[in-house]
C-alpha positions as CSV (number, residue, x, y, z in Angstrom):
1,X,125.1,-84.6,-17.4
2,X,128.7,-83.9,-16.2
3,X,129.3,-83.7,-12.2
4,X,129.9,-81.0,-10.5
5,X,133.4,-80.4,-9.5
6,X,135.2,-80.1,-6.0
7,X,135.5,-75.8,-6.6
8,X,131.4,-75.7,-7.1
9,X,130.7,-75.6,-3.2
10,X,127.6,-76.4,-2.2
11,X,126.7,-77.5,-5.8
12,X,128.8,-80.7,-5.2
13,X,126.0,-81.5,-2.7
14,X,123.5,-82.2,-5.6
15,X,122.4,-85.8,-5.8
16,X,123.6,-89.7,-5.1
17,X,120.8,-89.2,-2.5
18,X,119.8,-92.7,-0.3
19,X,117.7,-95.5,-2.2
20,X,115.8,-97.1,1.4
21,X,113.2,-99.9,1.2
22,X,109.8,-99.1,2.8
23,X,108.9,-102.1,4.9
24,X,106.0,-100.7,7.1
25,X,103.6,-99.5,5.1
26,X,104.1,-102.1,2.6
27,X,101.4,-104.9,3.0
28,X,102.4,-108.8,2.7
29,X,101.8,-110.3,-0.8
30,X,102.9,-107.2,-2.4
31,X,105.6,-106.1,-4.4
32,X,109.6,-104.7,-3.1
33,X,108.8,-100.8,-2.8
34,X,112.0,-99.1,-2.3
35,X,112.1,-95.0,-2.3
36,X,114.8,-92.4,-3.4
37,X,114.9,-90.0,-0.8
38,X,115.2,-86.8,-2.6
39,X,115.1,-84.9,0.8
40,X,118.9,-85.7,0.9
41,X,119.6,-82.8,-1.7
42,X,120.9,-79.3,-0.1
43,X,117.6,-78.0,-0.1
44,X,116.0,-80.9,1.1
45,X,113.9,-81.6,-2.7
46,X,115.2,-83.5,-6.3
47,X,114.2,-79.8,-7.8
48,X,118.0,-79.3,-6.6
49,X,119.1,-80.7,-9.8
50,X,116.5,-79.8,-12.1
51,X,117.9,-76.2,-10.8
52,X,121.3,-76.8,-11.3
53,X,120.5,-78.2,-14.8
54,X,118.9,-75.5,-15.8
55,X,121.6,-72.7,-14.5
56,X,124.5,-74.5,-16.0
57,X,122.4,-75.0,-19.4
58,X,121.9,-71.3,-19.9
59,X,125.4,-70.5,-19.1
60,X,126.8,-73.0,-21.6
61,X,124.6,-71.1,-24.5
62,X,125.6,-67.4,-22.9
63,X,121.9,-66.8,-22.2
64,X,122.7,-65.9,-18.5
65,X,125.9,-64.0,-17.6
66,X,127.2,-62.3,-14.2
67,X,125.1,-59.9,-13.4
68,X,121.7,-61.2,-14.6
69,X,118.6,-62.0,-12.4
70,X,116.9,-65.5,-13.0
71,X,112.8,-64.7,-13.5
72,X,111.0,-67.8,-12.3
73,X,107.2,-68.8,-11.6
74,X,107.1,-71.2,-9.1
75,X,104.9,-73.2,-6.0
76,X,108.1,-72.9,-4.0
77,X,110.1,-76.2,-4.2
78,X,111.8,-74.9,-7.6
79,X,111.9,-71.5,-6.5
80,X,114.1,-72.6,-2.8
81,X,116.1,-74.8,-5.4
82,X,117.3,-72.0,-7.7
83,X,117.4,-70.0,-5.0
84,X,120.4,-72.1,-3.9
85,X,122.1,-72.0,-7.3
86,X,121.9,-68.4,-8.0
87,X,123.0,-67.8,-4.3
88,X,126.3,-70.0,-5.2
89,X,126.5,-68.8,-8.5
90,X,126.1,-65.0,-7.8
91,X,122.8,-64.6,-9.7
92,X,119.8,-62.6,-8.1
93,X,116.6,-64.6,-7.8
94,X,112.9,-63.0,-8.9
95,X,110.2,-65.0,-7.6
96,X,106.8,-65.2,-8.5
97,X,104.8,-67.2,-5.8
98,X,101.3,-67.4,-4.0
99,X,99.7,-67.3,-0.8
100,X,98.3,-71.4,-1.8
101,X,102.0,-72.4,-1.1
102,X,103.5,-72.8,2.2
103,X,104.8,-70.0,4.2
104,X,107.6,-71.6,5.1
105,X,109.0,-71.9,1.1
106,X,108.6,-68.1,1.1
107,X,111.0,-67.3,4.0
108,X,113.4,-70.4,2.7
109,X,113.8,-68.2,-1.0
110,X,114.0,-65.1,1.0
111,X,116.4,-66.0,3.5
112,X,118.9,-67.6,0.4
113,X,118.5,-64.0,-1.3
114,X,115.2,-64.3,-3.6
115,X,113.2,-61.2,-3.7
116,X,109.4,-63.3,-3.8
117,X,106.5,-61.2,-4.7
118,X,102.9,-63.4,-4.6
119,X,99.8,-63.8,-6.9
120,X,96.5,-64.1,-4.5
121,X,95.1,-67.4,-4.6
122,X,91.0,-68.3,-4.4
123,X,91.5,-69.0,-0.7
124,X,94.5,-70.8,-0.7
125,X,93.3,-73.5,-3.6
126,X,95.8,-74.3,-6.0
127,X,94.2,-74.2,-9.7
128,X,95.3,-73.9,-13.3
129,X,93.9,-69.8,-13.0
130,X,96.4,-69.0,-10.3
131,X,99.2,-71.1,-12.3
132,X,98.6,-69.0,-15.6
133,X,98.4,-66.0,-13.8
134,X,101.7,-66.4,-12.2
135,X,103.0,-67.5,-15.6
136,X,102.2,-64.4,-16.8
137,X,103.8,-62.2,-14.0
138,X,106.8,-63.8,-15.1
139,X,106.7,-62.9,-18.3
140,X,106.7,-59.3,-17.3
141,X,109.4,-60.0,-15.5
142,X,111.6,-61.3,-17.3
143,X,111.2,-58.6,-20.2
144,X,113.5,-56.4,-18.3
145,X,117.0,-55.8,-19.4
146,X,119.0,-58.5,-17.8
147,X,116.7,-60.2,-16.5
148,X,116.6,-64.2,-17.4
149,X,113.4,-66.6,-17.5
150,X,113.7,-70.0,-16.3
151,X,110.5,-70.8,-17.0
152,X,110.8,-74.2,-15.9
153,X,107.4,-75.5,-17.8
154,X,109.0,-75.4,-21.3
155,X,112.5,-75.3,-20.0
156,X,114.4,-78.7,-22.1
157,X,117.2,-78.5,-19.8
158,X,115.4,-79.4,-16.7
159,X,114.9,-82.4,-17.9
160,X,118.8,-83.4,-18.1
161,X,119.0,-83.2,-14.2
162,X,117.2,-86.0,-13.9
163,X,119.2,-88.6,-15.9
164,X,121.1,-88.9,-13.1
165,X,118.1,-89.6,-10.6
166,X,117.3,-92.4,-13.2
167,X,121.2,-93.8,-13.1
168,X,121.7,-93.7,-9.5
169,X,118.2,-95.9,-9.0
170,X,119.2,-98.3,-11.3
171,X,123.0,-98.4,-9.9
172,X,121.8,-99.2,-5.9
173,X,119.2,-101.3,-6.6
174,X,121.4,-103.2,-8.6
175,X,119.8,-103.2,-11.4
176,X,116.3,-104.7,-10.1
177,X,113.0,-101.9,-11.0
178,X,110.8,-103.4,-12.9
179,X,108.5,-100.3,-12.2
180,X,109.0,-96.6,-11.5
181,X,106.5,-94.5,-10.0
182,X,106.3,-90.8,-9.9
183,X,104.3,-87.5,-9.4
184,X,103.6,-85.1,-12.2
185,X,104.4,-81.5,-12.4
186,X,106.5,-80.2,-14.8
187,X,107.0,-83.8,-16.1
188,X,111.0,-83.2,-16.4
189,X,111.8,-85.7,-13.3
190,X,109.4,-88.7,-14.7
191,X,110.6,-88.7,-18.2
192,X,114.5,-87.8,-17.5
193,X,114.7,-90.6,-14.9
194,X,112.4,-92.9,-16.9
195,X,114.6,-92.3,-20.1
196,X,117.7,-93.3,-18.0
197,X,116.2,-96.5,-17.0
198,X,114.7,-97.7,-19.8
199,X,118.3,-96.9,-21.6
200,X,119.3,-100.2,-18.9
201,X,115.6,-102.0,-19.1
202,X,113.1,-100.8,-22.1
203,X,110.6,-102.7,-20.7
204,X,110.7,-101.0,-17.2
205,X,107.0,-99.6,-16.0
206,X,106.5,-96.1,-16.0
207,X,103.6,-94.9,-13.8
208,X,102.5,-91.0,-13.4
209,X,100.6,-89.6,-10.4
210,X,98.2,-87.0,-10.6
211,X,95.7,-85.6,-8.2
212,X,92.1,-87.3,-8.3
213,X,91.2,-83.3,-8.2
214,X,92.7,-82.5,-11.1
215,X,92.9,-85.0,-13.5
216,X,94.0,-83.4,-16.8
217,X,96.6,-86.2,-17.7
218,X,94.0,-88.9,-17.3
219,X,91.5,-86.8,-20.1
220,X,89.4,-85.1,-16.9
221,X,88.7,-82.0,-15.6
222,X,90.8,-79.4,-14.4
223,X,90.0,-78.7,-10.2
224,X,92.0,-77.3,-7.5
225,X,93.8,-79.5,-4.9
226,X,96.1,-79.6,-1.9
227,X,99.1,-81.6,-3.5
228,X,101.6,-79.0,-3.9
229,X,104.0,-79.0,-6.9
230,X,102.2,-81.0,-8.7
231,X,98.6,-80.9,-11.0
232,X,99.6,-77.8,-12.5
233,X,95.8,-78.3,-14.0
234,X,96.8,-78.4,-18.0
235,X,99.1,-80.7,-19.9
236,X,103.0,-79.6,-19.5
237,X,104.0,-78.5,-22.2
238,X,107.1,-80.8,-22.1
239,X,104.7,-83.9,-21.1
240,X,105.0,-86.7,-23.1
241,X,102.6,-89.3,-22.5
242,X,103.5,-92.0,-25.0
243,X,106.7,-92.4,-22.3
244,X,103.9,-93.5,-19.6
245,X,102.6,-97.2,-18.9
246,X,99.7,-96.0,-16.7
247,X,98.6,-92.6,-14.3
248,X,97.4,-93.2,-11.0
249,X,95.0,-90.7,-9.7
250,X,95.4,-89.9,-5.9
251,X,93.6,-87.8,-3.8
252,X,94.5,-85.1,-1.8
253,X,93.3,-86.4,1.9
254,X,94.8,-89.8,0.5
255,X,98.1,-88.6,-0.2
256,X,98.6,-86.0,2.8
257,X,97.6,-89.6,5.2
258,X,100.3,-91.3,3.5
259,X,102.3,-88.9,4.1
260,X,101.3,-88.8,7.5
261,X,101.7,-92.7,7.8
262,X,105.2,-92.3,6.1
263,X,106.8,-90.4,9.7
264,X,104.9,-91.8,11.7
265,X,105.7,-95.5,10.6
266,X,109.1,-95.2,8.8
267,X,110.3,-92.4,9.9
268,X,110.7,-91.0,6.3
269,X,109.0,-86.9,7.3
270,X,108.5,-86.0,3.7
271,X,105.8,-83.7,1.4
272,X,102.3,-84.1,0.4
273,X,103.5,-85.3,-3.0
274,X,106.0,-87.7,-1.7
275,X,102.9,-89.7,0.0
276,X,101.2,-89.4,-2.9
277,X,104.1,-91.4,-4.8
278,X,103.3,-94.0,-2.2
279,X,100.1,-94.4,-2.6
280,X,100.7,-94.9,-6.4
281,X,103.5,-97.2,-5.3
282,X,101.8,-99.3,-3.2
283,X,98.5,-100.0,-5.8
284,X,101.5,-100.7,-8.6
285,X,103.3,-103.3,-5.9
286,X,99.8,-104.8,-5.6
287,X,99.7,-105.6,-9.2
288,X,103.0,-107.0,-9.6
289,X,103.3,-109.1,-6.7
290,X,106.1,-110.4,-5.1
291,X,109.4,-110.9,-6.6
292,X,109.6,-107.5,-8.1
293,X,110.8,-104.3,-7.7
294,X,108.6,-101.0,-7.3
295,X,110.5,-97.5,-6.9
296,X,109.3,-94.2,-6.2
297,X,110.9,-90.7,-5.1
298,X,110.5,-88.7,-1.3
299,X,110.5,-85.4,-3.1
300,X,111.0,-83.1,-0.9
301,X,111.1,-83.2,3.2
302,X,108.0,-82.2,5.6
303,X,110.1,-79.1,7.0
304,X,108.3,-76.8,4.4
305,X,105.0,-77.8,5.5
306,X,105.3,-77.7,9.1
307,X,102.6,-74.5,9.2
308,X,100.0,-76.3,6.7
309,X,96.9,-79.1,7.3
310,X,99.6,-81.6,6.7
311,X,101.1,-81.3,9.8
312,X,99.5,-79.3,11.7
């Protein structure tokens, strides 16, 4: 994936975010942990790129051109990311969204020029019905004449953003992961960073995190959960699980505590999903033991959650 250039604005903001070593939370006898911190993007989230990816992918093929409205489906972290590039770019913004994401993700796409309309949730769960159904308001959506659909679930170009996440991991920590750990939405930032390190070190670990609610990857049953972003409750599409060592199931109250633990003890004031990386990361530390190398992604910062049981 090329860089952006010096005349792309904001754009140029997008990744060669901070690679920090947890040492609080991180009990003795266990493995280095050391976490990307992803808040560091413009937005504050690594969606930034998978955003920017996308964008520049469908202008390189002439599928979007000035003038056109980018459709999107989204729990709020990809929608305030492409809300950013089609602000820069000159591109409106459709969103498709739901009261079972935070508030504060709605006025963030709003107030970068998104017009957001919302599927009603089952009181505020998050759960493969509400997914599909705003799947399928974006479909409508993007139907109309210039209208654009990102549709970030089957979308190969997403993927591309994160080579670079994968490069710049094994660039600052000198060359020393002998596991990677991250959450599962879409699947685009586990496989695109995993595919970058294992193009350095094919025997690097690749471990997936899914909530213990919702634990289609792992063969169970499809639930609702308060991990948001991620345990979209079916398989991505674009999953591929033959490029995964091992899932981790976390809970929800498990990963929001880390999360908790994460501001409160290292200062690190990150997402639900974020602590649930940690959790993951800290059982996979556990099993490798000192002398190696554990790495995991902050995915987004606590800012957008300020109004939810996270924080509050």
């Amino acid at each position: 994936m090329r860089a952006f250039g010096a005349g792309e604005g904001v754009l140029a903001g997008i990744g060669s975010t901070p690679l920090i070593e947890l040492s609080k939370v991180v009990p003795p006898g266990s493995a280095r942990v050391l976490a990307k911190l992803e808040l560091a993007n413009p937005t504050g989230s690594m969606k930034d790129r998978m955003a920017a990816a996308a964008i520049r992918g469908a202008e390189d093929r002439g599928d979007l051109v000035p003038g056109d409205t980018v459709v999107e489906y989204t729990a709020g972290t990809t929608g305030i990311s492409l809300a950013l590039v089609c602000a820069a770019k000159g591109y409106g913004l459709h969103v498709v969204f739901s009261d079972a994401f935070s508030p504060e993700k709605r006025r963030t796409m709003e107030a970068l020029g998104a017009i957001v309309e919302s599927v009603p949730s089952d009181q505020g769960r998050i759960t493969e019905q509400l997914i599909k159904a705003m799947i399928s308001r974006a479909g409508e959506l993007s139907a109309e004449p210039s209208h654009w659909a990102c549709d970030q679930l089957n979308n190969k170009d997403a993927v591309t953003g994160y080579l670079a996440l994968g490069e710049e991991i094994w660039q600052q920590s000198d060359g020393q992961v002998d596991a990677f750990v991250q959450s599962v939405g879409t699947a685009h930032s586990i496989h695109g960073a995993a595919r970058a390190l294992r193009a350095h070190l094919p025997e690097v670990r690749v471990v997936a995190v899914e909530p213990a609610e919702s634990a289609v990857l792992s063969g169970g049953i499809t639930g609702s959960h308060r991990i948001e972003g991620i345990g979209i409750g079916f398989l991505p599409p674009l999953w591929e699980p033959d490029e995964v060592d091992a899932i981790e199931l976390v809970s929800s109250a498990d990963a929001m505590a880390m999360s908790r633990r994460l501001a409160r003890e290292e200062g690190i004031f990150a997402g639900t999903s974020s602590g649930g990386n940690v959790v993951a990361a800290l059982r996979t530390a556990e099993q490798l033991g000192p002398g190696a190398t554990v790495v995991t992604v902050m995915v987004d910062s606590g800012f957008r959650y300020l109004s939810t049981g996270l924080y509050g």
